[in-house]
C-alpha positions as a Markdown table, in Angstrom:
| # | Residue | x | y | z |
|---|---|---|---|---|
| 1 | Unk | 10.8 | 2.5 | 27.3 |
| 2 | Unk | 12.6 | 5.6 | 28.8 |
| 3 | Unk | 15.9 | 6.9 | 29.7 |
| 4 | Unk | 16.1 | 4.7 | 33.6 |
| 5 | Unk | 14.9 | 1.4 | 31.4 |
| 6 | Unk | 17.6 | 1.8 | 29.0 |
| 7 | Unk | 20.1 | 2.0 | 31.3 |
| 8 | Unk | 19.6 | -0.5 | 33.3 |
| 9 | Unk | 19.8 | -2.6 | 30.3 |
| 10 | Unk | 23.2 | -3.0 | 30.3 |
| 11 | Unk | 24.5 | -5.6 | 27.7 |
| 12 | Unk | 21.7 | -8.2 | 28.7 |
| 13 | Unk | 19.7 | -6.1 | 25.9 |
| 14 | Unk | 15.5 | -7.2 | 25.7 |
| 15 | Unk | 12.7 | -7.1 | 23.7 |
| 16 | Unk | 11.5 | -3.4 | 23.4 |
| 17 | Unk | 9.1 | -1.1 | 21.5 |
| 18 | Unk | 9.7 | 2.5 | 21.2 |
| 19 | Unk | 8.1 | 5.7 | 19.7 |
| 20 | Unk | 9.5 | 8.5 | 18.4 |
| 21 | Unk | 10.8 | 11.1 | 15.7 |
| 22 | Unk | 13.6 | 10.8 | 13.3 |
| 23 | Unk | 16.6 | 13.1 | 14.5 |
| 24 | Unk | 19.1 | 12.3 | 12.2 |
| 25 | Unk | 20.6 | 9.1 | 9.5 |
| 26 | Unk | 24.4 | 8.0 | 10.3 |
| 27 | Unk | 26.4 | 5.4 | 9.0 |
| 28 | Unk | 24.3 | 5.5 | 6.1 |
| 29 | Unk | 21.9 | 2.7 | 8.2 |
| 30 | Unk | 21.9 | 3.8 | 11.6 |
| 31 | Unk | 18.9 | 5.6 | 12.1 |
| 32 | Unk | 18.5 | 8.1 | 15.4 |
| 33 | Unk | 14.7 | 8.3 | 17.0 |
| 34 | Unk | 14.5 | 10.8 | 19.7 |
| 35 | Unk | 11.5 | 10.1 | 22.2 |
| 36 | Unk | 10.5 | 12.4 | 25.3 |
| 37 | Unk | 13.4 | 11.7 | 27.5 |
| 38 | Unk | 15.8 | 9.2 | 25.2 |
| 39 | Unk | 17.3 | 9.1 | 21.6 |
| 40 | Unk | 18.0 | 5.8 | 20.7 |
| 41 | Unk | 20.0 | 4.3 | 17.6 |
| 42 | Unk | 18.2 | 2.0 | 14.9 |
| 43 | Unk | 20.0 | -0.3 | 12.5 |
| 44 | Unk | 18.2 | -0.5 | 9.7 |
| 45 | Unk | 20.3 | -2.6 | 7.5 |
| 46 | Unk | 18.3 | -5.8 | 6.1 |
| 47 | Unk | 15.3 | -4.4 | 8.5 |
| 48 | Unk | 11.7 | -4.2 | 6.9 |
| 49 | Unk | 10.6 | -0.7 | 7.1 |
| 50 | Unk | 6.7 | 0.7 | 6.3 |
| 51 | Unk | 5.6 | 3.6 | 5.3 |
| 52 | Unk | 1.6 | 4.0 | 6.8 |
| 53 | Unk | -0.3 | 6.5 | 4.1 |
| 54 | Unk | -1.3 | 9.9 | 5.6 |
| 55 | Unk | -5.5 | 9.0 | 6.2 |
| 56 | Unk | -8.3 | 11.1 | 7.6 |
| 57 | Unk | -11.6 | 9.7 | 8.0 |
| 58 | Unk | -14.1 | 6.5 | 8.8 |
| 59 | Unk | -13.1 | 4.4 | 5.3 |
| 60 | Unk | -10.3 | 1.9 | 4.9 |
| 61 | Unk | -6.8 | 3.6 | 4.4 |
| 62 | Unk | -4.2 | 2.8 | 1.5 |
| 63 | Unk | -2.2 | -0.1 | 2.6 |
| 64 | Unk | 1.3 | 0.4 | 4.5 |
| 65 | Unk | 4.0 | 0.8 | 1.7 |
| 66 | Unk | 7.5 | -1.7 | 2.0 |
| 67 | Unk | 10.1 | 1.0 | 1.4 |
| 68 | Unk | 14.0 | -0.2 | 1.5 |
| 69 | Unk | 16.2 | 1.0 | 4.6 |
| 70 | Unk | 18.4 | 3.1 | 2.3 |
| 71 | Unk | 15.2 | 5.3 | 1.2 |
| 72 | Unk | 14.7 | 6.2 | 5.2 |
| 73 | Unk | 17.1 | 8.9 | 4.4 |
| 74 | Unk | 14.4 | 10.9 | 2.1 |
| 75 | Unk | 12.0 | 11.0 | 4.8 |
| 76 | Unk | 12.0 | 14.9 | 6.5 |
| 77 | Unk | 13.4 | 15.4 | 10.0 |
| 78 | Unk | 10.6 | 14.9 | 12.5 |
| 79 | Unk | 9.0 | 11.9 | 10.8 |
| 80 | Unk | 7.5 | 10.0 | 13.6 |
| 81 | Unk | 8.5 | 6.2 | 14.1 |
| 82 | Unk | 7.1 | 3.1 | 15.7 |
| 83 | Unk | 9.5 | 0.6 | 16.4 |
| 84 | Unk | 9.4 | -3.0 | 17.7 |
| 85 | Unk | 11.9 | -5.9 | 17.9 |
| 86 | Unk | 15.5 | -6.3 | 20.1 |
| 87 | Unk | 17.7 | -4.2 | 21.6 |
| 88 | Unk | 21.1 | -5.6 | 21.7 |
| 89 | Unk | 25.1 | -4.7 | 22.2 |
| 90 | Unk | 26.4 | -3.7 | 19.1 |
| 91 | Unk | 29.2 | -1.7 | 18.6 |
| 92 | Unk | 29.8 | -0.8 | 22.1 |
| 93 | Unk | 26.2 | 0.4 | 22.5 |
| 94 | Unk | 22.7 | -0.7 | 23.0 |
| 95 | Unk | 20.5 | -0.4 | 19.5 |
| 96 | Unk | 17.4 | -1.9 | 18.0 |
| 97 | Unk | 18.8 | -4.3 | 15.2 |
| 98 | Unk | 17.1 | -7.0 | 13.3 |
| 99 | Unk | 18.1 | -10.5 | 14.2 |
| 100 | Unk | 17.3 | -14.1 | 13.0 |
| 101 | Unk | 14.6 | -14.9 | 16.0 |
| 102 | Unk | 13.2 | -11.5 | 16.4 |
| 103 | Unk | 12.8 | -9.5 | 13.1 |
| 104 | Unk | 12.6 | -5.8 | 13.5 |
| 105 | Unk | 9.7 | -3.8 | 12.6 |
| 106 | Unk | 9.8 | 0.0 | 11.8 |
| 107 | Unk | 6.9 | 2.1 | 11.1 |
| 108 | Unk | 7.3 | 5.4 | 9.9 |
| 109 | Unk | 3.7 | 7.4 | 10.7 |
| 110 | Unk | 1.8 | 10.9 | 10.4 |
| 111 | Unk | -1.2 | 9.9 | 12.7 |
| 112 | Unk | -1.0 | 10.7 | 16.4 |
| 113 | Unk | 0.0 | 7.9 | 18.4 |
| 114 | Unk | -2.8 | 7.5 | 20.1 |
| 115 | Unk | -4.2 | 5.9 | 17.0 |
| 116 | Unk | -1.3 | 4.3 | 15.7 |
| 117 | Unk | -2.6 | 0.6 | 16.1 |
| 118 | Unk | -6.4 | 1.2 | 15.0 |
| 119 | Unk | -4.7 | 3.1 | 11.7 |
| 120 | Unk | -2.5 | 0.1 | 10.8 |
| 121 | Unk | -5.5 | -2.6 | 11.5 |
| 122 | Unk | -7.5 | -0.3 | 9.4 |
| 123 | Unk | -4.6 | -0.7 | 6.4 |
| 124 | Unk | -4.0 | -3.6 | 6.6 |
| 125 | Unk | -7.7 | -4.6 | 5.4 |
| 126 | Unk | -6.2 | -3.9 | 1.3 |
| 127 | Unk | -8.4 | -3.0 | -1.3 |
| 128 | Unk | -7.6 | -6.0 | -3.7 |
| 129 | Unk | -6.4 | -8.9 | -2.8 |
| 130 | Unk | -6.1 | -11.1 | -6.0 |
| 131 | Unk | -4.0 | -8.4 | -7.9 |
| 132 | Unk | -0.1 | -8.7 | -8.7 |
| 133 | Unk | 2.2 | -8.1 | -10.7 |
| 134 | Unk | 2.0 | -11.6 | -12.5 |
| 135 | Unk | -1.7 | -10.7 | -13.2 |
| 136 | Unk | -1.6 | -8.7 | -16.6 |
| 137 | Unk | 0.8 | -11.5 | -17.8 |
| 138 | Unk | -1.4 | -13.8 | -17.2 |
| 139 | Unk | -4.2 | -12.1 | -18.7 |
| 140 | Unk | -2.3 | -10.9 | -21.7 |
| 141 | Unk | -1.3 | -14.6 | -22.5 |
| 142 | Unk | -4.8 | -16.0 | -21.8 |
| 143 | Unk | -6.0 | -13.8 | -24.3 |
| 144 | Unk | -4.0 | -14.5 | -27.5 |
| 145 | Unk | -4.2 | -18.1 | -26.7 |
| 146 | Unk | -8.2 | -17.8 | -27.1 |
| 147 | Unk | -7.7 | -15.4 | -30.0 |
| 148 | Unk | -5.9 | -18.1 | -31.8 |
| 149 | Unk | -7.9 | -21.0 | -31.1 |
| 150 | Unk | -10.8 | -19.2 | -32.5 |
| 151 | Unk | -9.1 | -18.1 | -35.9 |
| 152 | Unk | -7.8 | -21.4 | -36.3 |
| 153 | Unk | -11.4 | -22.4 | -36.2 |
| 154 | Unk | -12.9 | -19.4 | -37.4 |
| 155 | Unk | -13.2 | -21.3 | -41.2 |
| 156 | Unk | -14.3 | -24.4 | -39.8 |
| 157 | Unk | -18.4 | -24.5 | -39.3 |
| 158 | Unk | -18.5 | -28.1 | -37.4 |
| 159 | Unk | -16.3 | -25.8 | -34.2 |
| 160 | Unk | -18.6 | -22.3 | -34.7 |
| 161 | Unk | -19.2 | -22.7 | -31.0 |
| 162 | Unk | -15.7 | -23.5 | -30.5 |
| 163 | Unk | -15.5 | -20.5 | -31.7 |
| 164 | Unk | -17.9 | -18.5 | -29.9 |
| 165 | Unk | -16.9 | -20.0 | -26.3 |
| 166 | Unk | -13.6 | -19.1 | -26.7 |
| 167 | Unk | -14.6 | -15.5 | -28.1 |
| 168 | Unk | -16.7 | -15.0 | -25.4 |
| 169 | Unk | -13.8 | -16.4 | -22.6 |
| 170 | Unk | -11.5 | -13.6 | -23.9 |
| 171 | Unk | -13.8 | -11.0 | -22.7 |
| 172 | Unk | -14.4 | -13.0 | -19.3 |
| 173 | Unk | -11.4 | -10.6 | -17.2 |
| 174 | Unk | -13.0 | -7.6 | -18.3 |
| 175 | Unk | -16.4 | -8.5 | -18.3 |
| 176 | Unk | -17.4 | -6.4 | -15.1 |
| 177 | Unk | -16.0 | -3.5 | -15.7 |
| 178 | Unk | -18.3 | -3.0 | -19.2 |
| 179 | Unk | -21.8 | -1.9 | -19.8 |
| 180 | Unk | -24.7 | -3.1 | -19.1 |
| 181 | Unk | -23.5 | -4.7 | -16.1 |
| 182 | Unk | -20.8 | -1.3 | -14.8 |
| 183 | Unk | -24.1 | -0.1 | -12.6 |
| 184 | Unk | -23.8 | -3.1 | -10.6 |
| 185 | Unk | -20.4 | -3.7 | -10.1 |
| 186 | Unk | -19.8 | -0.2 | -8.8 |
| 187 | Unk | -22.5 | -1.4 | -6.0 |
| 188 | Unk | -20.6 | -4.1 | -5.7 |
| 189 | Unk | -17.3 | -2.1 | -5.0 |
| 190 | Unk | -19.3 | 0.3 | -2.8 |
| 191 | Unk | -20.7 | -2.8 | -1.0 |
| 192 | Unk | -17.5 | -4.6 | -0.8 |
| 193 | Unk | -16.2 | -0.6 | 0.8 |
| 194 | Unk | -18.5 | -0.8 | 3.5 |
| 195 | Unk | -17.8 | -4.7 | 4.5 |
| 196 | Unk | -14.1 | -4.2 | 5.0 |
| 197 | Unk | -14.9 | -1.3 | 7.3 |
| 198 | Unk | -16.8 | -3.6 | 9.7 |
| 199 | Unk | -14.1 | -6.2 | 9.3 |
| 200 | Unk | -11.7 | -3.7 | 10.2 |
| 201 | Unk | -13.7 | -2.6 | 13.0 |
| 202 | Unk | -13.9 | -6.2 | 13.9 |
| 203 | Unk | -10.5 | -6.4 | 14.0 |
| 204 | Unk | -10.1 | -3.3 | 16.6 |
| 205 | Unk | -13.1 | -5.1 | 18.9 |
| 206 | Unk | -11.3 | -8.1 | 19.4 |
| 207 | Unk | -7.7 | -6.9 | 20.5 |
| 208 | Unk | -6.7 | -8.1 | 24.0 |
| 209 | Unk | -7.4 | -5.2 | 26.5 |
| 210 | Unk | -10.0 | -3.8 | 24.8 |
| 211 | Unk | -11.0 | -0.8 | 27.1 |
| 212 | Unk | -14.8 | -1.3 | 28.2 |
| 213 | Unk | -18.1 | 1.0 | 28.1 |
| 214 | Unk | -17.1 | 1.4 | 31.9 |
| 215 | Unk | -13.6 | 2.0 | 31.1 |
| 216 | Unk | -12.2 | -0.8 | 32.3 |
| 217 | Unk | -9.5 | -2.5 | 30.5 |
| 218 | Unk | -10.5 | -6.4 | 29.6 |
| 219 | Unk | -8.8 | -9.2 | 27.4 |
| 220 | Unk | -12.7 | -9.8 | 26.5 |
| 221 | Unk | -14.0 | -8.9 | 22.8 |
| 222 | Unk | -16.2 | -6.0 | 22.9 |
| 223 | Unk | -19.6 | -6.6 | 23.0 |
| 224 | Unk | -20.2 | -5.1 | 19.4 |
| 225 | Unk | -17.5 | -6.9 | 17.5 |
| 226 | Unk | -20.7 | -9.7 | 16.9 |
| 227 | Unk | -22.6 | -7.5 | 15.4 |
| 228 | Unk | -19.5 | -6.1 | 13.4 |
| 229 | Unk | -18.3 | -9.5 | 12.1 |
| 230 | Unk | -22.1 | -10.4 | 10.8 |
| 231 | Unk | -23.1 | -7.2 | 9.0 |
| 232 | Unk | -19.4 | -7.4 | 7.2 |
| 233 | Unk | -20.4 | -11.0 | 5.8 |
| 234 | Unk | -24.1 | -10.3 | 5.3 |
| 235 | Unk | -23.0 | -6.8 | 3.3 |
| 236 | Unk | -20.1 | -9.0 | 1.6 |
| 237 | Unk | -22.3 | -12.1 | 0.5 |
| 238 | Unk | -25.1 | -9.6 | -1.1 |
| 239 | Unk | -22.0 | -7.8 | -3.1 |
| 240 | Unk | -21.0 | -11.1 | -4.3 |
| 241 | Unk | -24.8 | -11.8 | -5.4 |
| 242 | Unk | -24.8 | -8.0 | -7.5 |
| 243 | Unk | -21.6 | -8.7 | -8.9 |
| 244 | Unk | -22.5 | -12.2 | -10.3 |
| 245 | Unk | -25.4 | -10.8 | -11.6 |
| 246 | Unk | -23.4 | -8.1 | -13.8 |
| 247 | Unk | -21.4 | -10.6 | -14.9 |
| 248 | Unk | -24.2 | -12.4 | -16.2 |
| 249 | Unk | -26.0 | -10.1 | -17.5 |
| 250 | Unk | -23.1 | -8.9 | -19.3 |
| 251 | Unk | -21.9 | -12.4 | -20.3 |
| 252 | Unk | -25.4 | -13.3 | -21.8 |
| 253 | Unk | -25.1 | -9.8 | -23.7 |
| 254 | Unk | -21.9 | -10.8 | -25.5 |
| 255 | Unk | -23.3 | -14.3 | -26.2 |
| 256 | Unk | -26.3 | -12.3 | -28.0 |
| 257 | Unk | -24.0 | -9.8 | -30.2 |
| 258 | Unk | -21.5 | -12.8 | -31.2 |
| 259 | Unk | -24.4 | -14.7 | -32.3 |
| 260 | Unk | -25.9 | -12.0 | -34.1 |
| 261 | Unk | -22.4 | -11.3 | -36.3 |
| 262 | Unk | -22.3 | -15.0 | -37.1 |
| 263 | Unk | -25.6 | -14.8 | -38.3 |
| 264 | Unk | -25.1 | -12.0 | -40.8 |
C-alpha cells in the first residue's frame, strides 16, 4: 500500500498488508508504522502480535513468540513490522484494527523483507511438537502412581512382575535421554534436524507464484519440492527406526538390572 492507495480509501476501508517500522506507541494501543511514503496507525488492542526470533543461517529458526499488545511498547524505535488484516474508519481516521471476520496479524521482524515469508515458513516448522505445559504434570503424576503400585506389591511374590513392569514403566519418559541408548537418540535429533529443513523447504517450493529457473513467476510447485518432500520422510522414518532402537536397547537394559536386584 502507499500514500495515493490510502487516500483513496476513504471510509470504504479494505483488506491491506503493510510493512514498515515502529515510529512511535499512543493511546497506550495505537501503534504508528512508518513505511517509505506513509505512516499508518495500528490498533493493537485484543490483536495477536508475533515476535519472529533474530536467525541467521540454513537450519530451522526458533518459533515466532505470542507476545501481548501492551508489551509492543518495550520493543526499540525502528523495529520493523509486517502487518496484515482491515483497514477501517475508526475514530475519524483510517487504521488497521482487528475485527470479528478478519483478525489482524502483526509481525514484529529483524530479517530483511525480502525474506520475511521464507523466515516465518521456516519458524513455523517447531522443534517439538508434543511438549506443553500440561506435560510435566502428567509425567510427575504418572510416576508416583507406578511407584505406589509397585510398593504396595513390593512384599507380595505372586505380583514380582507386577512389580517389575511397573518399575520399568516409570522409567519409560526418560528412557531416551539415558545411556546406552543417548548415542542414538542424539542421531535421531540430528536426523529429525535435517527432515524439518526439507519440510520447510517444501513448504517455500509449493507457495503460489513460485518464481521459476527462468524467472518467470508461476502458481506451479517448483520442480524440486518432490524431491524435498521424499528425502524429509525417508530421513524422518530412518530417525524413527534409531530412536526405537535406543529405546529398546535401553528398555531391555533396565529389564536386566531390575532383574538382577530382585535376584540378590
Amino acid at each position: 500500500m502507499d500514500y495515493r492507495q490510502y487516500r483513496k480509501l476513504k471510509s470504504e476501508g479494505g483488506i491491506f498488508r503493510f510493512c514498515g517500522g515502529i515510529e512511535s506507541i499512543t493511546d497506550g494501543h495505537t501503534l504508528w508504522v512508518r513505511g517509505d511514503d506513509l505512516t499508518i496507525p495500528v490498533s493493537l488492542e485484543k490483536t495477536k502480535c508475533f515476535l519472529l526470533p533474530k536467525y541467521e543461517g540454513e537450519g530451522i529458526p526458533e518459533p515466532p513468540e505470542q507476545i501481548r499488545w501492551n508489551r509492543v511498547s518495550t520493543l526499540t524505535e525502528g523495529v520493523k513490522v509486517y502487518i496484515s488484516g482491515q483497514i477501517k474508519m475508526q475514530n475519524n481516521r483510517l487504521n488497521f484494527t482487528t475485527t470479528k471476520e478478519t483478525p489482524l496479524i502483526v509481525i514484529f521482524y529483524s530479517c530483511p523483507e525480502a525474506e520475511l515469508t521464507s523466515q516465518i515458513i521456516r519458524a513455523a516448522r517447531t522443534h517439538n511438537e508434543y511438549w506443553n505445559s500440561l506435560t510435566p504434570v502428567s509425567l510427575f503424576i504418572g510416576a508416583l502412581s507406578l511407584v505406589y503400585i509397585a510398593a504396595s506389591l513390593l512384599n507380595r511374590p505372586a505380583f514380582r512382575m507386577n512389580v517389575i513392569s511397573a518399575l520399568v514403566a516409570v522409567f519409560i519418559p526418560i528412557l531416551p535421554i539415558i545411556p546406552p541408548g543417548l548415542l542414538l537418540t542424539t542421531i535421531y535429533r540430528r536426523m529429525t534436524w535435517h527432515a524439518r529443513k526439507y519440510k520447510a523447504n517444501w513448504d517455500l517450493a509449493n507457495l503460489p507464484l513460485n518464481c521459476s529457473g527462468s524467472g518467470v513467476l508461476t502458481d506451479k510447485p517448483a520442480p524440486l519440492s518432490s524431491r524435498y518432500a521424499i528425502k524429509a520422510y525417508i530421513i524422518k522414518a530412518f530417525a524413527w527406526l534409531i530412536l526405537l532402537l535406543g529405546v529398546s536397547l535401553n528398555f531391555f537394559f533396565i529389564i536386566f538390572i531390575i532383574s538382577l536386584l530382585g535376584g540378590v
